[in-house]
N, C-alpha and C positions, 0 to 999 in steps of 0.2 A: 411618622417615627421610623428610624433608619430600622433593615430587617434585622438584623445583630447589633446589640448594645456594649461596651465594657467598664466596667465603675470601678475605683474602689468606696468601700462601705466603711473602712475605718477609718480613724480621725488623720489629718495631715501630719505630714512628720511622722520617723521613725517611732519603735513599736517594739511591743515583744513579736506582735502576727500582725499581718496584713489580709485583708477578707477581698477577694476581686470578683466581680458578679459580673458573666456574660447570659446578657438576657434576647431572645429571639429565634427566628426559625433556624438561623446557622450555629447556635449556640455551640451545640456540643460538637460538630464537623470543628470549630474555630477552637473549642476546648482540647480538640482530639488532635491541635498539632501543636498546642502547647503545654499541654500537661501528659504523661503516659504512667499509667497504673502498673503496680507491680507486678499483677495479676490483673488480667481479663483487658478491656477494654471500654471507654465509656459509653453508654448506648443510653438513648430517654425509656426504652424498654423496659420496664419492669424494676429501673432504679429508683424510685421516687426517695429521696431525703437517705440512701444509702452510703456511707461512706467510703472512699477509697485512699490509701495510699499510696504516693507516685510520687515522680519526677517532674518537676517543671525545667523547661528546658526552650531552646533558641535553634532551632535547627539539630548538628549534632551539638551543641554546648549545652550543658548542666548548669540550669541560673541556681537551681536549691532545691531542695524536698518539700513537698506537701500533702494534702487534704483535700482532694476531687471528691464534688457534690453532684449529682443529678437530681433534679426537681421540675417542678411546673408548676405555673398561674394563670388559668384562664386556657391553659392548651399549649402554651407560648412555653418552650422551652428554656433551662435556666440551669447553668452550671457556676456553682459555685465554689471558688480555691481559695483555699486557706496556705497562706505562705508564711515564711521568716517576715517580720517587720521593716529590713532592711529598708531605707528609701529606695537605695541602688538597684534592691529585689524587684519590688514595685514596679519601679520605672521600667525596667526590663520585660515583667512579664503585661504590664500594660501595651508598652509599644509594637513585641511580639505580637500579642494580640489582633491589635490596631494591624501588621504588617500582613493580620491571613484572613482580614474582612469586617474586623468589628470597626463600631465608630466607639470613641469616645463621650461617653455620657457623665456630666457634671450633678444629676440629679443628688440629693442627700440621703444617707443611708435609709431612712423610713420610709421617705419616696420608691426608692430604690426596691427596699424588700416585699415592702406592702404587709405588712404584718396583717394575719386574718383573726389575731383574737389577742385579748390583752396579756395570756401567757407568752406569746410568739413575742408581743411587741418589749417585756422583760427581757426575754433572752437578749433581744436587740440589743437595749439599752446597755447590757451587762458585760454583751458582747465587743461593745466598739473599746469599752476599757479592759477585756481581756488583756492578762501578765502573761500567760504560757501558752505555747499551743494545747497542751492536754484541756485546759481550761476553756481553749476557743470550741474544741470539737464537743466539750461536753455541754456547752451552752445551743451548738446546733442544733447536735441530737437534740436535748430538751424541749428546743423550740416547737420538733416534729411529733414528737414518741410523746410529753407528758397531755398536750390535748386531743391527741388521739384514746391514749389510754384511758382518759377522764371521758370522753365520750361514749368508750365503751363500757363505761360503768354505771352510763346514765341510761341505758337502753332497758326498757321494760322487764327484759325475762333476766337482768342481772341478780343471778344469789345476792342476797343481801348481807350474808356471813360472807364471802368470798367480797363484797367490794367494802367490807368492814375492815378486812385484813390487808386490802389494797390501800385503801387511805392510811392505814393506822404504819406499814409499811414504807410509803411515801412521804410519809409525816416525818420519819424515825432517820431519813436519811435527809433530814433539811439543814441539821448542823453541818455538815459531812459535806454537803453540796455549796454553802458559806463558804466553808472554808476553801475551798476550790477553786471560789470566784475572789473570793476576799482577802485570802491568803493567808499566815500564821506567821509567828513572831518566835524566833529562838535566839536565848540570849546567853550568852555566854559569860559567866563567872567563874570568878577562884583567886587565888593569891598571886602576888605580883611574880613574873617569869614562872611560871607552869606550863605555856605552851598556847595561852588565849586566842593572842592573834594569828601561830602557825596554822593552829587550827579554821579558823576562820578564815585564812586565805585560802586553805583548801577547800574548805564548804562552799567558797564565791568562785575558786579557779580561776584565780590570780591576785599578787600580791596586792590586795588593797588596804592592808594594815602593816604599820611600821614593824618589822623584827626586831629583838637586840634581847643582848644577854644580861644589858641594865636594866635594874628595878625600877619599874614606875613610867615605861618606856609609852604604854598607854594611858596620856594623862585625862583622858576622856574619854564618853565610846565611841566607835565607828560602825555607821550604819551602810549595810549593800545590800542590794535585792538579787535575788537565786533561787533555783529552782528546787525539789526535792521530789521524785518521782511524778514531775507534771505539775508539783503543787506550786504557786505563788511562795514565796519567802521571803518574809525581813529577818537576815540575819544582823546580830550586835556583839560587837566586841566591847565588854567595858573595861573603866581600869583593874587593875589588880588591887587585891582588898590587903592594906595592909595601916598599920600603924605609923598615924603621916605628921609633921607639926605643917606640911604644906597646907593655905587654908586652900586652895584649889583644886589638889590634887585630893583634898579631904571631900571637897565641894560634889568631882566627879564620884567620886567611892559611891558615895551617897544619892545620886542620880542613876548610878547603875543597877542600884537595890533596889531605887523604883522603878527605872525601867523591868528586873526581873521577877518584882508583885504582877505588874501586870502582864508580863509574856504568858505563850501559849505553852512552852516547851522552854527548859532551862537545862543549860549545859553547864555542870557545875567539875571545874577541874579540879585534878588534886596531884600535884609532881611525885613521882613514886619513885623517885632518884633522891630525893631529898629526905630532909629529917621526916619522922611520922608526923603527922598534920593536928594540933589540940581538935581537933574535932573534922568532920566529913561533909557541916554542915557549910552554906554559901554564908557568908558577913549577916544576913537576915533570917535570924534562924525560925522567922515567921510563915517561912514561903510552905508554899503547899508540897509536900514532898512528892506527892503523886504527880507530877510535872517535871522534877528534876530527875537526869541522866546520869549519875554521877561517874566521873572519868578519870581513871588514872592515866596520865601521862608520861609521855617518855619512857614508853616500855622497851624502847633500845637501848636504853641506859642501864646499869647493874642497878638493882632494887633497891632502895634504902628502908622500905619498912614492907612489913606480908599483909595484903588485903584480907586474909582469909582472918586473920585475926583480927583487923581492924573493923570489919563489920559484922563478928562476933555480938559486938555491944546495939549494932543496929543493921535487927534483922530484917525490919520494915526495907531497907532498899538494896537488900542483898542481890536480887535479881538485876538490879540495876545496874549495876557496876560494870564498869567494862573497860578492857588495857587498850591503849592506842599510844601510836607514835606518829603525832600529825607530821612528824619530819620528812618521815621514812615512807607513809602509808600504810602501815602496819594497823590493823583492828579496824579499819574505817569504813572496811564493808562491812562489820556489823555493828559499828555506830550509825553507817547511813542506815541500814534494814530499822534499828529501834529506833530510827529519825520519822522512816515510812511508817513504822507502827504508832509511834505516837502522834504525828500528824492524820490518822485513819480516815485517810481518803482512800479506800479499799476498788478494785475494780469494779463494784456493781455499779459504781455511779458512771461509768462511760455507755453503760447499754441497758439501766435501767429508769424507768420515768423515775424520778424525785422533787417535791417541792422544794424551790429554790430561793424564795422570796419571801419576806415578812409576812406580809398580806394574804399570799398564799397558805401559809401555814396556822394564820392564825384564823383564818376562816373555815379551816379543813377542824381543826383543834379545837373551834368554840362547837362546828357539829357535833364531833367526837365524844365532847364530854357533857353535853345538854341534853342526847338525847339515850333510851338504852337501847332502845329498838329500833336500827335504821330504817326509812322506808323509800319508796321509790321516790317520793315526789319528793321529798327532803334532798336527796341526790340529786337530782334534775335540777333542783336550785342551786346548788352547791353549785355546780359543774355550770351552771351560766354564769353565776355571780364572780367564778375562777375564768373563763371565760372571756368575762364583759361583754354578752350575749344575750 
């Protein structure tokens, strides 16, 4: 086997991230002239699965920003970068590579990683279809941190109150850690020209939805994917809800209501330039209010009715409420912050172990509630059977 290897590990073709593994005794010497940290430098020393960020680059050229890994298998040194998915990216920091010693290695990502326990080989799998970078590094880490941390709860002298709180903990952030990998759905409602698609091309950053100051301009929705503090995002623009003899444009109305039963997060408009609205509520006045954002728009415009009075009658989503002018970008940093709050993918999950997988959770949770009193050997099965050990 050549002494330095170079892969990549995610699927062919462009990407949201690209994963490159140089594996071998030159590993990190060959890492150390194509990638540079922002701080410190890479050393197999004392880094095992720690994370850096840096520059990848060609000599003095900047190919992109990324995610330096140091690790090892067997002694065999192993740096792994996480980059922009670009193919162009890729190709670049591969050949770089290849130009300061490595050979090119076609092996397949599982070949490749060697996954050492069925938690690792998860992250794998969840990894190659990682949407964002935040989403890639938190799958890393995971790989490293949640069977180390399970390991150390399976050791003899572990409190059993203290690794009661550790699972019950781990348990608590598996929705949270879903959504990360899985991503979340915000959908966008309200009456026809309130601002739907302005809005929405700003949430994507860049126009991907028709403008116009005629009604009915969305005669379907529009779906794009984007990010929101790291998180995966299906954003949707649907049509505007109003009183239609169109049977199509009726057809859509009604597809948009179902798409936002089911969304995670609903962005419900309301034009505040306009007449007062017969109600505050979306077209489905079923939907779970605890979900809806409700948004006055076109706060650059002179006001035609007072919110203060209009949610008088409804005090349930008083807090809710909030002025924006997708025009202008007026309010939209504190629509994005209530975008990040109600998506609650909070920082613990980039540096805390969390269950992440179905299986995972549901084997931790049938413990949890079958037994009162944990015991040690009960956890030592746990932590194999999480494992595959």
């Amino acid at each position: 086997m050549p002494q330095t290897t170079v892969s990549i590990l995610t699927p062919p073709g462009a990407g949201a991230i690209g994963v490159i593994r140089l594996q071998g005794v030159d590993a990190v010497r060959v890492a150390a002239r194509v990638f540079l940290p922002k701080t410190g430098s890479l050393s197999a020393v004392n880094e095992d699965g720690r994370l850096r960020f840096g520059r990848v680059v060609d000599g003095e050229e900047i190919l992109d920003e990324g995610i330096g890994c140091v690790s090892s298998s067997g002694g065999t040194p192993i740096v792994d970068l996480c980059v922009h998915g670009g193919t162009r990216v890729i190709e670049r920091v591969l050949s770089t590579a290849e130009k300061h010693g490595a050979t090119p290695c076609s092996l397949c990502a599982v070949e490749v990683w060697g996954a050492s326990s069925l938690i690792e080989q998860e992250a794998l799998d969840d990894l190659v279809a990682a949407k964002t970078s935040r989403t890639a590094r938190f799958l890393i880490r995971q790989r490293v941190l949640l069977p180390r941390t399970l390991r150390a709860l399976a050791t003899p002298d572990a409190p059993m109150d203290l690794v009661r709180n550790e699972l019950n903990r781990m348990l608590a952030g598996y929705s949270a850690a879903r959504r990360m990998i899985d991503g979340v759905t915000i959908v966008i409602v309200g009456p026809t020209n309130s601002g739907k698609s302005t809005l929405f091309n700003r949430l994507v950053g860049r126009p991907a939805a028709i403008v116009s100051d005629i009604e009915g301009t969305t005669r379907d929705w529009v779906t794009e994917n984007a990010e929101i503090d790291g998180v995966p995002v299906t954003l949707i623009d649907t049509a505007g809800q109003r009183a239609t003899d169109d049977l199509l444009e009726e057809l859509a109305i009604a597809g948009g209501a179902d798409i936002a039963r089911r969304a995670d997060v609903i962005i419900s408009m309301l034009d505040c330039s306009q007449s007062t609205p017969e109600s505050i509520f979306p077209g489905d006045a079923h939907l779970d209010v605890t979900r809806i954002l409700f948004v006055a728009s076109k706060s650059d415009l002179a006001p035609a009715w007072d919110i203060e009075e209009l949610v008088k009658h409804h005090p349930a989503v008083k807090r809710q409420f909030l002025r924006i002018s997708a025009a202008t970008g007026d309010g939209m940093d504190e629509l994005t912050a209530r975008l990040v709050h109600e998506i609650d993918c909070n920082s613990d999950l980039d540096h805390l172990p969390v269950f992440f997988t179905d299986r995972q959770a549901i084997g931790v949770e049938k413990i949890l509630n079958a037994v009162g009193n944990i015991e040690n050997r009960l956890v030592q099965g746990l932590v194999a059977e999480l494992l595959g050990v």
